[in-house]
N, C-alpha and C positions, 0 to 999 in steps of 0.2 A: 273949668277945672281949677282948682285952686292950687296956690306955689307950691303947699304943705305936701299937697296929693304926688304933685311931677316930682318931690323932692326926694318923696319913700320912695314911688317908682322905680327911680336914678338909683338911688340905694339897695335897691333889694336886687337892680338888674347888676349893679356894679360888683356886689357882692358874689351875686352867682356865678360870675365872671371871674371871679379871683380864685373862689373854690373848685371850677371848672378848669383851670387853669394850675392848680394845682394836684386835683385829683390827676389829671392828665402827666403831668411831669412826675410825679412821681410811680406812675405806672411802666413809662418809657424805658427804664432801665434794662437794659440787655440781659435776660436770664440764657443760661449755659442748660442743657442739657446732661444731668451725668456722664450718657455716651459722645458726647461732643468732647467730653475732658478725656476719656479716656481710649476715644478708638484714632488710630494715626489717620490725618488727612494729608491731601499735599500741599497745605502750608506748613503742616510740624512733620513730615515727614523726612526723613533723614535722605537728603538730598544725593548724596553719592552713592547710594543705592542703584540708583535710576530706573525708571519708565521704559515701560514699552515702546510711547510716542518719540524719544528720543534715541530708542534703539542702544541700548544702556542696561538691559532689566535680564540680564542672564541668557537670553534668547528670546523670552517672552517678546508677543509681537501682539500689537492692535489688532482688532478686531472691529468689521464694520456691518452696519444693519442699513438696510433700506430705510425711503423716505416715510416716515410718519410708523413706522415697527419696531418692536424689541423680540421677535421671534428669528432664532436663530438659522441663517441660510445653511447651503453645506461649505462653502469655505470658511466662514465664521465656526462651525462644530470641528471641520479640519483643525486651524490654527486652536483653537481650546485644545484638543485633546494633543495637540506636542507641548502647550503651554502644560497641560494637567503631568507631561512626561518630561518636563522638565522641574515641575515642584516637587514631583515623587522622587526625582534621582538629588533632590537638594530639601532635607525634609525637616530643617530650621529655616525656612527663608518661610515667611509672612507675607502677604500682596494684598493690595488695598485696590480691586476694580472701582475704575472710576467712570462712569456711564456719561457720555455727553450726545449733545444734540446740535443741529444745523442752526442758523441764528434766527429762522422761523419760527413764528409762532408765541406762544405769552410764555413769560418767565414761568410762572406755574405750573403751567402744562409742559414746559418742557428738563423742568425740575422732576413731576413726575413719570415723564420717559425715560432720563435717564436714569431714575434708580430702577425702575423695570427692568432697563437692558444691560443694567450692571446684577441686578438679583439674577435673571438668566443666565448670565455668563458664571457667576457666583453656583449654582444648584448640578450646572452642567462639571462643573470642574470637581463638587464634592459627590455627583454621583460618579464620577471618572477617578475617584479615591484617595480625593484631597479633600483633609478632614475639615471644616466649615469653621474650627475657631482658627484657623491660619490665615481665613479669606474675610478681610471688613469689605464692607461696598458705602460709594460714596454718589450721588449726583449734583454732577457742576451745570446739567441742563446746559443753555448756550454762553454760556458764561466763561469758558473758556474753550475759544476755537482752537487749530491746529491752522488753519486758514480765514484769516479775519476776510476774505475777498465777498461778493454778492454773487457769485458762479455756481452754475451744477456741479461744477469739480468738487470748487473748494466746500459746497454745502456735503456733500459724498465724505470727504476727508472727514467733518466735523462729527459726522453720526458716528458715534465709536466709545468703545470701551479700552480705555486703557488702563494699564495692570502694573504699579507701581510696586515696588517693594519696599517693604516698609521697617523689615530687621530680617536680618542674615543669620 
């Protein structure tokens, strides 16, 4: 093979390389979703409000699902409908369910569990006569525990919807 031939080679691989390198980098950039700007999560959500998980959220209380489910038990439908009787007797307050899961299992999959078990708790609360634009739902999947531990306890604690408030 002559030098000329490995020379273009080297060149036309180097190039693709740059261009590949570039189509790439400029693709990367972080697009926002409309609703990502404008529905409250609980990183912009107004912190002295508080959460259910911290027992802080008017009364509102967690809610918990079994392993690998987002269908509602009857102690989880109990706690919803004092939660549904206490939005209706406060009927400016706003709540953002926030669906999580145990730290099993792939990120993905447990992304879309917990917006399942936050949509559930979300459909139960607006057929119990809380109108649907007061309630956003959000899934933090396992991403954030209540119990960082490797136990059946603490995996129990993490499966949960909790019910932030997000404006008063």
């Amino acid at each position: 093979m002559s030098a000329s031939r490995v020379f273009n080679r080297r060149s036309v691989f180097v190039a693709m390389i740059a261009v590949l390198a570039m189509v790439a980098s400029s693709g990367c950039a972080k697009k926002t979703r409309p609703e990502e700007e404008s529905v409250p999560n609980a990183a912009n959500a107004d912190v002295t409000s508080g959460d259910s998980d911290s027992g802080s959220a008017m009364g509102l209380e967690t809610i918990h699902f079994p392993y690998d489910a987002f269908a509602l038990g009857a102690e989880a439908k109990k706690v919803l409908k004092e939660n549904a009787s206490i939005l209706k007797a406060n009927e400016n307050v706003k709540i953002q369910v926030e669906g999580h899961c145990d730290q099993r299992g792939g990120i993905q999959y447990n992304i879309a569990l917990g917006e399942k078990r936050a949509n559930v708790a979300k459909r139960y609360l607006v057929d119990h006569g809380i109108a649907a634009s007061r309630i956003s739902t959000i899934s933090f999947g396992k991403e954030k525990p209540v119990d960082p531990s490797d136990t059946e306890a603490a995996y129990a604690k993490n499966r949960r919807d909790n019910f932030a408030i997000t404006s008063k």
